[in-house]
Gaussian input, Z-matrix of N, CA and C with variables (Angstrom, degrees):
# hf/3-21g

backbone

0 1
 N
 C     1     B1
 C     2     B2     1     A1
 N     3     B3     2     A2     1     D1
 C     4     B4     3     A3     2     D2
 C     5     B5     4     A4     3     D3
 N     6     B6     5     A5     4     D4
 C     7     B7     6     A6     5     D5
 C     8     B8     7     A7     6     D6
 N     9     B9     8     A8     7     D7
 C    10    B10     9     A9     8     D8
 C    11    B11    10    A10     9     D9
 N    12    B12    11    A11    10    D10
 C    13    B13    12    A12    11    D11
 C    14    B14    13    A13    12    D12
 N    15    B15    14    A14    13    D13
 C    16    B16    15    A15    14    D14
 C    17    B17    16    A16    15    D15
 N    18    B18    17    A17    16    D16
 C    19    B19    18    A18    17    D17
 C    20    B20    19    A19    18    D18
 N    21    B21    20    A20    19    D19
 C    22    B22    21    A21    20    D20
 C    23    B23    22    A22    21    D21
 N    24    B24    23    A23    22    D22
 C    25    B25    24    A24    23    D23
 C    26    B26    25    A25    24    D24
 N    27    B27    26    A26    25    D25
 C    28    B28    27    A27    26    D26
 C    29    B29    28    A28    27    D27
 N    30    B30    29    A29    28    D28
 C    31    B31    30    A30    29    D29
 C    32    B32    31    A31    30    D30
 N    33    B33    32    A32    31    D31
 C    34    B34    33    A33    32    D32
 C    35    B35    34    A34    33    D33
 N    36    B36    35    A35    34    D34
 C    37    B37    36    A36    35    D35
 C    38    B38    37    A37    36    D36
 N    39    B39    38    A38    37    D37
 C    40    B40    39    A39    38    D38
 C    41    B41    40    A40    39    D39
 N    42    B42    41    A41    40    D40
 C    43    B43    42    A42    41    D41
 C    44    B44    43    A43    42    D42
 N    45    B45    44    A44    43    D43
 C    46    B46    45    A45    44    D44
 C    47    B47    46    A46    45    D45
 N    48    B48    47    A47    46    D46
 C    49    B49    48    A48    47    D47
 C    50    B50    49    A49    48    D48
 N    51    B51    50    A50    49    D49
 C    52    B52    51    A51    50    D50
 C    53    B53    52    A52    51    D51
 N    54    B54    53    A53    52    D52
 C    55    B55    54    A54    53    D53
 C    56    B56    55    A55    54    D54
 N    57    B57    56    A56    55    D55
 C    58    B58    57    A57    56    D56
 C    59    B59    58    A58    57    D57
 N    60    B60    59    A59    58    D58
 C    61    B61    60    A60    59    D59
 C    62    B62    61    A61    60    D60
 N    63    B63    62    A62    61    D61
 C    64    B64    63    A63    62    D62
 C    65    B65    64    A64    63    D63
 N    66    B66    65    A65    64    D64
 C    67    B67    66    A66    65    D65
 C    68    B68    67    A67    66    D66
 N    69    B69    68    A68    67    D67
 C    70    B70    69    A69    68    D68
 C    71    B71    70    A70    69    D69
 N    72    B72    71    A71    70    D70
 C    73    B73    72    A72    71    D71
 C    74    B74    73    A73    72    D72
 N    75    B75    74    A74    73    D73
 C    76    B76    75    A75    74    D74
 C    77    B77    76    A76    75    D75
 N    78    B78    77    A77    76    D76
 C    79    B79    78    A78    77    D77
 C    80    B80    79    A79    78    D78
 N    81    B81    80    A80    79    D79
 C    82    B82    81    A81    80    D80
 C    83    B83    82    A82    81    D81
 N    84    B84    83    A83    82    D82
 C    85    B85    84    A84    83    D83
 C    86    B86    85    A85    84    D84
 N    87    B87    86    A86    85    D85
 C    88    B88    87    A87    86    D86
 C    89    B89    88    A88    87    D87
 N    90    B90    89    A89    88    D88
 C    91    B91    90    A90    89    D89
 C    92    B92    91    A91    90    D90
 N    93    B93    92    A92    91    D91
 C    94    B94    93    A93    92    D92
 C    95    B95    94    A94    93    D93
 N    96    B96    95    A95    94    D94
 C    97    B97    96    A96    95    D95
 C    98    B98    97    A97    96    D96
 N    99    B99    98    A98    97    D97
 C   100   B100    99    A99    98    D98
 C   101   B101   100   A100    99    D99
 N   102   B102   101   A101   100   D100
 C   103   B103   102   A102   101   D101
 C   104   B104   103   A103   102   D102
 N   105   B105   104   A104   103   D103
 C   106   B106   105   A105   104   D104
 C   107   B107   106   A106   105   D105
 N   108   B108   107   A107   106   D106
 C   109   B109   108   A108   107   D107
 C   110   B110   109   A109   108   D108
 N   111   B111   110   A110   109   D109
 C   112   B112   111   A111   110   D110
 C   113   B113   112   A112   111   D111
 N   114   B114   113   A113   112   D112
 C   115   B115   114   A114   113   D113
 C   116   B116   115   A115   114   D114
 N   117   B117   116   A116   115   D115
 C   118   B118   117   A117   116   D116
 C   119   B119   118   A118   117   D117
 N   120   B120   119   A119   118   D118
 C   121   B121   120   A120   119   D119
 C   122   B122   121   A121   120   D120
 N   123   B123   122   A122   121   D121
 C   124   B124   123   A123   122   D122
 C   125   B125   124   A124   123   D123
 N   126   B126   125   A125   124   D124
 C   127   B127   126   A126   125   D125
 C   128   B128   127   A127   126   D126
 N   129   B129   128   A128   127   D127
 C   130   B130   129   A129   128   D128
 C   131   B131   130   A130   129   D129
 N   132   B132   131   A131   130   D130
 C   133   B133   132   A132   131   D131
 C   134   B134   133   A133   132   D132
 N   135   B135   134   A134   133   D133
 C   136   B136   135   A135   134   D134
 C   137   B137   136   A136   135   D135
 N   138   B138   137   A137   136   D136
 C   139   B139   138   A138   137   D137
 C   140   B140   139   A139   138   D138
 N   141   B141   140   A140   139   D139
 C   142   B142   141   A141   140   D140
 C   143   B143   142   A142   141   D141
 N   144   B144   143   A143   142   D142
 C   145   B145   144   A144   143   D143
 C   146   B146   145   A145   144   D144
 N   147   B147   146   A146   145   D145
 C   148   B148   147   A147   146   D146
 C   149   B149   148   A148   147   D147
 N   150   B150   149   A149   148   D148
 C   151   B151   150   A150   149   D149
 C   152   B152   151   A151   150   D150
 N   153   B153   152   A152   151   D151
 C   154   B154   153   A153   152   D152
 C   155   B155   154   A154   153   D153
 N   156   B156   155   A155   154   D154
 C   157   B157   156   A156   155   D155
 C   158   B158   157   A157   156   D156
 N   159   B159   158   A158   157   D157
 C   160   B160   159   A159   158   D158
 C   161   B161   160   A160   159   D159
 N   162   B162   161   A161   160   D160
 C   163   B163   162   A162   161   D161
 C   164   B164   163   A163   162   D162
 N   165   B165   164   A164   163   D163
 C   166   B166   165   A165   164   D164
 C   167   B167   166   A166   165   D165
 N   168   B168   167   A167   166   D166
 C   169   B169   168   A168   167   D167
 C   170   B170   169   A169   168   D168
 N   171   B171   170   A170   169   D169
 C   172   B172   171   A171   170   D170
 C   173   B173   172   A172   171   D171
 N   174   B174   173   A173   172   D172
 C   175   B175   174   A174   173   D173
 C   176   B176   175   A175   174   D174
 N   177   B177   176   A176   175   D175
 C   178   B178   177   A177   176   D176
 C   179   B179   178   A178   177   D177
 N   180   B180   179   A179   178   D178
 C   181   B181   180   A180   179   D179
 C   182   B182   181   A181   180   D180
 N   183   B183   182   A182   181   D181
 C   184   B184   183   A183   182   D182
 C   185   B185   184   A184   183   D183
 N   186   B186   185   A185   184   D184
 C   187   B187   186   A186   185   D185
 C   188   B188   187   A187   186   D186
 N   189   B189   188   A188   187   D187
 C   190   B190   189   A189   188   D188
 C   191   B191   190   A190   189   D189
 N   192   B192   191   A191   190   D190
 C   193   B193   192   A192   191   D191
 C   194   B194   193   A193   192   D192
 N   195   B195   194   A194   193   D193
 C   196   B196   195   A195   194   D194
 C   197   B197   196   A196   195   D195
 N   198   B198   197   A197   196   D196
 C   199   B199   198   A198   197   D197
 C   200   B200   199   A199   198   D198
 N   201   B201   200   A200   199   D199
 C   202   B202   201   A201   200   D200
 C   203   B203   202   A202   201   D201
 N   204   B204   203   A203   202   D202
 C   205   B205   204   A204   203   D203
 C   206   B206   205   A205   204   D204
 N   207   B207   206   A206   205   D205
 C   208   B208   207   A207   206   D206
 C   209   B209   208   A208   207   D207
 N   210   B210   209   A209   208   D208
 C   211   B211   210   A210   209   D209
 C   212   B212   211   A211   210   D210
 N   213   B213   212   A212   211   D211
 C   214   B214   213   A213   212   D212
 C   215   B215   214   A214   213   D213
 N   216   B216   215   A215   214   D214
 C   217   B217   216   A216   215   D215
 C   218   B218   217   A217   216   D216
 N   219   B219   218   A218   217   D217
 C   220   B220   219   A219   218   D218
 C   221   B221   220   A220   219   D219
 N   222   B222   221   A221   220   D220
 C   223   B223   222   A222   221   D221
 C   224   B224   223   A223   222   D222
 N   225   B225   224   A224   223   D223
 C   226   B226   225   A225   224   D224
 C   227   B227   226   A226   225   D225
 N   228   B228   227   A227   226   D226
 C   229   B229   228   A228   227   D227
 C   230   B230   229   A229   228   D228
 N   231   B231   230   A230   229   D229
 C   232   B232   231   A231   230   D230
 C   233   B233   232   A232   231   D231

   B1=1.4514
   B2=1.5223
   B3=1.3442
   B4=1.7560
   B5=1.1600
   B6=1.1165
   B7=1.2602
   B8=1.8507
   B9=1.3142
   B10=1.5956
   B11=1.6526
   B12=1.2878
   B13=1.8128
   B14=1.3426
   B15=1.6094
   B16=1.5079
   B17=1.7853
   B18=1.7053
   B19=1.4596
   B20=1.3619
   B21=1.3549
   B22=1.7965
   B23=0.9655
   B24=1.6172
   B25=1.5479
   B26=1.4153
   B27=0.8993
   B28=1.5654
   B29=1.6179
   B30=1.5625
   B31=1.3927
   B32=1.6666
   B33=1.8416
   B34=1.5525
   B35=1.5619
   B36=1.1643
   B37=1.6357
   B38=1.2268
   B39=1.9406
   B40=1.6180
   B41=1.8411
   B42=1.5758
   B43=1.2787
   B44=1.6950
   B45=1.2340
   B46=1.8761
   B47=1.7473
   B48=1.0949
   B49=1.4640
   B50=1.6191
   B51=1.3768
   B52=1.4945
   B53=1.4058
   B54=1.2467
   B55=1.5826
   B56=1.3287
   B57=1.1392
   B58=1.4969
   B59=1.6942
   B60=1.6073
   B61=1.0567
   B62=1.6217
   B63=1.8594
   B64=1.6033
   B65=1.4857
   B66=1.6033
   B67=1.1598
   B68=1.6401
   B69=1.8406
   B70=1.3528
   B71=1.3569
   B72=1.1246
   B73=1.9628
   B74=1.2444
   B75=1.9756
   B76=1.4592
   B77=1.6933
   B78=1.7577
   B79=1.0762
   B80=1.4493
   B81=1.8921
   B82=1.2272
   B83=1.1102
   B84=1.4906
   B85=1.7974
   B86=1.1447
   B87=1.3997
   B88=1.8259
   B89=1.7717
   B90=0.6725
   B91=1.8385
   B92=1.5425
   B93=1.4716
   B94=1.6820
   B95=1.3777
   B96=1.2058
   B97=1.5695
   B98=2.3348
   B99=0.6929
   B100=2.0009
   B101=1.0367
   B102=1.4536
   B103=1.7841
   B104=1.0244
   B105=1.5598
   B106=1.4632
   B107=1.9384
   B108=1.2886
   B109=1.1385
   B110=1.4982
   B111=1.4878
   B112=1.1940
   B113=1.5502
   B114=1.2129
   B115=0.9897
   B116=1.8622
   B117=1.0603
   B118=1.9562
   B119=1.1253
   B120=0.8886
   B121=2.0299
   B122=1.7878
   B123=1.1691
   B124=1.8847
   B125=1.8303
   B126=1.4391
   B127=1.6204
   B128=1.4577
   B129=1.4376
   B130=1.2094
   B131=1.9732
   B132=1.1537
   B133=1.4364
   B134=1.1766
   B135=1.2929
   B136=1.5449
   B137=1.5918
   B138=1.5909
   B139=1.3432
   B140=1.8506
   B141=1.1580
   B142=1.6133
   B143=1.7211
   B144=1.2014
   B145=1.0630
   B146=1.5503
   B147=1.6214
   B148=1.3488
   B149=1.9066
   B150=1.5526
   B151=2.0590
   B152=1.7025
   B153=1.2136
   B154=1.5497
   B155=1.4544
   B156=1.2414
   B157=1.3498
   B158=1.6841
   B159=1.4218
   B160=1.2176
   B161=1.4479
   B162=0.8375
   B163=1.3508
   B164=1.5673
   B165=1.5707
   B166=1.7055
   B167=1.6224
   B168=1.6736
   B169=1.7777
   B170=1.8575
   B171=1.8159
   B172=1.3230
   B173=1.5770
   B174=1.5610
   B175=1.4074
   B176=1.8561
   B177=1.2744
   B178=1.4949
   B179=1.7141
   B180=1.1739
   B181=1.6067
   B182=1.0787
   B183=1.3827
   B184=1.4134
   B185=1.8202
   B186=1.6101
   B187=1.4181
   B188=1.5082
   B189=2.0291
   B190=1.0158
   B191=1.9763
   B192=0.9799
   B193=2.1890
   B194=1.3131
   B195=1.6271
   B196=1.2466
   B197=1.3648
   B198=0.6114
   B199=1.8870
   B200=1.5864
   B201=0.9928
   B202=1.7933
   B203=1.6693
   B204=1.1384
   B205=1.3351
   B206=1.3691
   B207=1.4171
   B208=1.4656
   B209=2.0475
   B210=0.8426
   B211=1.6891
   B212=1.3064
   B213=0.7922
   B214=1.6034
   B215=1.7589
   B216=0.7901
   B217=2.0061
   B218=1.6727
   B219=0.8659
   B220=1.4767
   B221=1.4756
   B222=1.0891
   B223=1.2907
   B224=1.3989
   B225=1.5147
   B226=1.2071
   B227=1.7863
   B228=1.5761
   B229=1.4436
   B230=2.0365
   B231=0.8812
   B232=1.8976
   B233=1.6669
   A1=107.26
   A2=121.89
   A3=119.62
   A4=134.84
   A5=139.19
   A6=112.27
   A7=92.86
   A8=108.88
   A9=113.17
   A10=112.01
   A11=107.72
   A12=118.52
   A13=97.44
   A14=112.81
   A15=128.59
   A16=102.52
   A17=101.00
   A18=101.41
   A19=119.85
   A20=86.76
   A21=105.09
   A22=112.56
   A23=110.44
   A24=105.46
   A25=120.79
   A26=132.75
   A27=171.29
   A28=122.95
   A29=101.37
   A30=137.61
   A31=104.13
   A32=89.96
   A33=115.76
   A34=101.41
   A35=106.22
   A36=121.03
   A37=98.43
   A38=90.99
   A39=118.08
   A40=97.36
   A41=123.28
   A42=114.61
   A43=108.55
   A44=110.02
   A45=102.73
   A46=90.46
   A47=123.70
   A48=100.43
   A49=90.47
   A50=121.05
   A51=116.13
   A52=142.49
   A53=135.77
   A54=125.31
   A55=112.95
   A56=131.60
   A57=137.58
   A58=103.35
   A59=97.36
   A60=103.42
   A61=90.24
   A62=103.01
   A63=108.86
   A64=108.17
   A65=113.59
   A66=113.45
   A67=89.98
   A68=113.69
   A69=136.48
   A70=105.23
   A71=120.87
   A72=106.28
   A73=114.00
   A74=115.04
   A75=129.91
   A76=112.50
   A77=120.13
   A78=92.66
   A79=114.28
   A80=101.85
   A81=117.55
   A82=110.87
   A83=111.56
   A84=116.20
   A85=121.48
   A86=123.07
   A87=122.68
   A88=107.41
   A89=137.95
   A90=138.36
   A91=92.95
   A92=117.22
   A93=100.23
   A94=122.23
   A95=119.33
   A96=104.54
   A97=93.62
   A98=129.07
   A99=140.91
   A100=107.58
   A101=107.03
   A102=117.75
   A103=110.27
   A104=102.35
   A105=129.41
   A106=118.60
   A107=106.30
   A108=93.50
   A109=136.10
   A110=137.33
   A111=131.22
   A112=108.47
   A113=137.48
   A114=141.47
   A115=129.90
   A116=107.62
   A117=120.82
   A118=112.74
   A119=125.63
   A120=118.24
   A121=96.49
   A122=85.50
   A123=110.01
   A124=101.57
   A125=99.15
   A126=117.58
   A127=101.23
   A128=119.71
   A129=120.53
   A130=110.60
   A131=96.82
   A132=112.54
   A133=133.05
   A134=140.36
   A135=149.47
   A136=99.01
   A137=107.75
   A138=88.92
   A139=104.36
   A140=105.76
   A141=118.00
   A142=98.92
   A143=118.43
   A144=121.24
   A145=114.36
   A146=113.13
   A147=94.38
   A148=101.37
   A149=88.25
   A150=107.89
   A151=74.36
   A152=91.43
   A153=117.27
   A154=107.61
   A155=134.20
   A156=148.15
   A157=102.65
   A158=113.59
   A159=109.45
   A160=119.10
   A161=156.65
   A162=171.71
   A163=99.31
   A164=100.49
   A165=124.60
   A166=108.91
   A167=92.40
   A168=113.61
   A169=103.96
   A170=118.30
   A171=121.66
   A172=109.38
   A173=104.35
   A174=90.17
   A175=91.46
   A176=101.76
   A177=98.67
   A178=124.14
   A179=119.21
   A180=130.94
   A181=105.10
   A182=142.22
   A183=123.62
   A184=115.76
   A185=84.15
   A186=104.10
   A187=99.44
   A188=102.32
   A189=113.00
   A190=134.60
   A191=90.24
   A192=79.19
   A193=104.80
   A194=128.62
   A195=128.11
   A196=113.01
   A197=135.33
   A198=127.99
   A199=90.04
   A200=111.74
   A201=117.65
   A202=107.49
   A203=117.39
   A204=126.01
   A205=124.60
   A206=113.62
   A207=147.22
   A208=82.18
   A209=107.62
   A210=118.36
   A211=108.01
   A212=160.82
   A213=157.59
   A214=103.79
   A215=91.99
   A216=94.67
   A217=107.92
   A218=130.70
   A219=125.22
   A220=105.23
   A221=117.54
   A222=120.82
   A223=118.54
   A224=125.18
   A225=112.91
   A226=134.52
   A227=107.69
   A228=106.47
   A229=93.40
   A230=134.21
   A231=101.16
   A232=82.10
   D1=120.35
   D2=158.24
   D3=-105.55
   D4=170.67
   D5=162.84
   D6=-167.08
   D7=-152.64
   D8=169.15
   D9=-109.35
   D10=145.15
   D11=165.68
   D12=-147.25
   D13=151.59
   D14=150.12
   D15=-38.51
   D16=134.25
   D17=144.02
   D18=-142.13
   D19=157.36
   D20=179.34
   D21=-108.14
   D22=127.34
   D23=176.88
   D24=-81.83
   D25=3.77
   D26=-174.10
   D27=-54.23
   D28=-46.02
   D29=-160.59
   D30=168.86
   D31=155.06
   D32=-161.65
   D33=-70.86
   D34=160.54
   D35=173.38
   D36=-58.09
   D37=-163.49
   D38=174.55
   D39=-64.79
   D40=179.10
   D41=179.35
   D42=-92.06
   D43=130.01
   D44=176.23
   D45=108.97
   D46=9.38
   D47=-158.50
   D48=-122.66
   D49=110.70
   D50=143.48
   D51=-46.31
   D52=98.67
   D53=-173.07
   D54=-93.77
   D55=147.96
   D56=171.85
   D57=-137.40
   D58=142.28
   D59=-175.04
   D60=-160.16
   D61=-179.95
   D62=169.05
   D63=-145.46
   D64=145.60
   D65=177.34
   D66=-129.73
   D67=-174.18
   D68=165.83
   D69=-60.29
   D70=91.62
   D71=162.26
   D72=46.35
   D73=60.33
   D74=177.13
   D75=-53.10
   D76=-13.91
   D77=159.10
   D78=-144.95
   D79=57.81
   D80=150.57
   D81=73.40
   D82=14.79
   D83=168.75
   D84=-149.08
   D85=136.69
   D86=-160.67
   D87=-35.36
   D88=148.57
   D89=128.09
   D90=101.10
   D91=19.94
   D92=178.81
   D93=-133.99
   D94=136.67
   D95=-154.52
   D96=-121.74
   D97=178.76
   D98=-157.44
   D99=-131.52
   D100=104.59
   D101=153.86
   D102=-120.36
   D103=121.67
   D104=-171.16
   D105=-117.82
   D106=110.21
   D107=177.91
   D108=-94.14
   D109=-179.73
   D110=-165.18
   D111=-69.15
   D112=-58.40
   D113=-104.98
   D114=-44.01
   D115=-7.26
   D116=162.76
   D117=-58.75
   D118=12.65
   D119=-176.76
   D120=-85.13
   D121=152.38
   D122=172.74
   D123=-47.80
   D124=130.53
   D125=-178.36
   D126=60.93
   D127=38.25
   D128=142.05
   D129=75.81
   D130=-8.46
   D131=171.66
   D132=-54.65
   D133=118.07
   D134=176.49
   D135=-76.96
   D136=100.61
   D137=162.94
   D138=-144.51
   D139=98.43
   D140=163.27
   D141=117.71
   D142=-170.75
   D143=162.67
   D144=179.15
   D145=-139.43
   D146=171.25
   D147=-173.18
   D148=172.45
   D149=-148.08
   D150=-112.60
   D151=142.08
   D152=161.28
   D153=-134.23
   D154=101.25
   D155=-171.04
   D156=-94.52
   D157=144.22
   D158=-175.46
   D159=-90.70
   D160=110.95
   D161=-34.42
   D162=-162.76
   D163=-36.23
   D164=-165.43
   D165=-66.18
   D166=-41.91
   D167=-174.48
   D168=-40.41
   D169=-33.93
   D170=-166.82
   D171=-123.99
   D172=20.40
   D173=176.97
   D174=-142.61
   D175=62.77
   D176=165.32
   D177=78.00
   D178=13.18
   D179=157.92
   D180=-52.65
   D181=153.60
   D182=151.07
   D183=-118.92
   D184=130.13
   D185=-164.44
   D186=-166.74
   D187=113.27
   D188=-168.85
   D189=-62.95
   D190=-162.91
   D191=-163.39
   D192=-97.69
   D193=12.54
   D194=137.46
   D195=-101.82
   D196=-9.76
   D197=163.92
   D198=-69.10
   D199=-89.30
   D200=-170.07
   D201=-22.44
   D202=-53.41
   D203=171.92
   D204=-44.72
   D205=-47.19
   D206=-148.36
   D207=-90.58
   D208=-58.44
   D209=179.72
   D210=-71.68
   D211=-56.87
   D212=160.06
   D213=-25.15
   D214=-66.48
   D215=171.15
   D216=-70.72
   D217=-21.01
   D218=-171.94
   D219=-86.75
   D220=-69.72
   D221=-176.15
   D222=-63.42
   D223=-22.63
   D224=152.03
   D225=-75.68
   D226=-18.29
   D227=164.75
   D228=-72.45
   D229=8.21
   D230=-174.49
   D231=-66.79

């Protein structure tokens, strides 16, 4: 099931819930985009987390259409 919610990069979603989103160079260096997972939830459980995609990947970085590809799946398995 998908749909849309607010996210905060701040702190984890609802529990079970993957978030994806994009900021400017979430960790402050060309070509790299943040997968962050839950793991603080009640009984110690990892459940969901969330993609911070770099913003750069769609506004003119250059980085070819298997890299881009290759990252779209990567950073959402972290």
């Amino acid at each position: 099931v998908g749909g849309v919610e607010p996210v905060d990069i701040n702190q984890c979603g609802p529990a079970y819930h993957n978030q994806v989103t994009e900021r400017y160079r979430p960790l402050g260096t060309p070509g790299w985009s943040k997968g962050v997972p839950c793991p603080w939830q009640p009984a110690g459980l990892g459940r969901g987390g969330l993609v911070i995609y770099n913003s750069e990947y769609w506004t003119g970085w250059p980085i070819s259409k298997a890299h881009l590809t290759n990252t779209i799946v990567h950073e959402v398995l972290h």
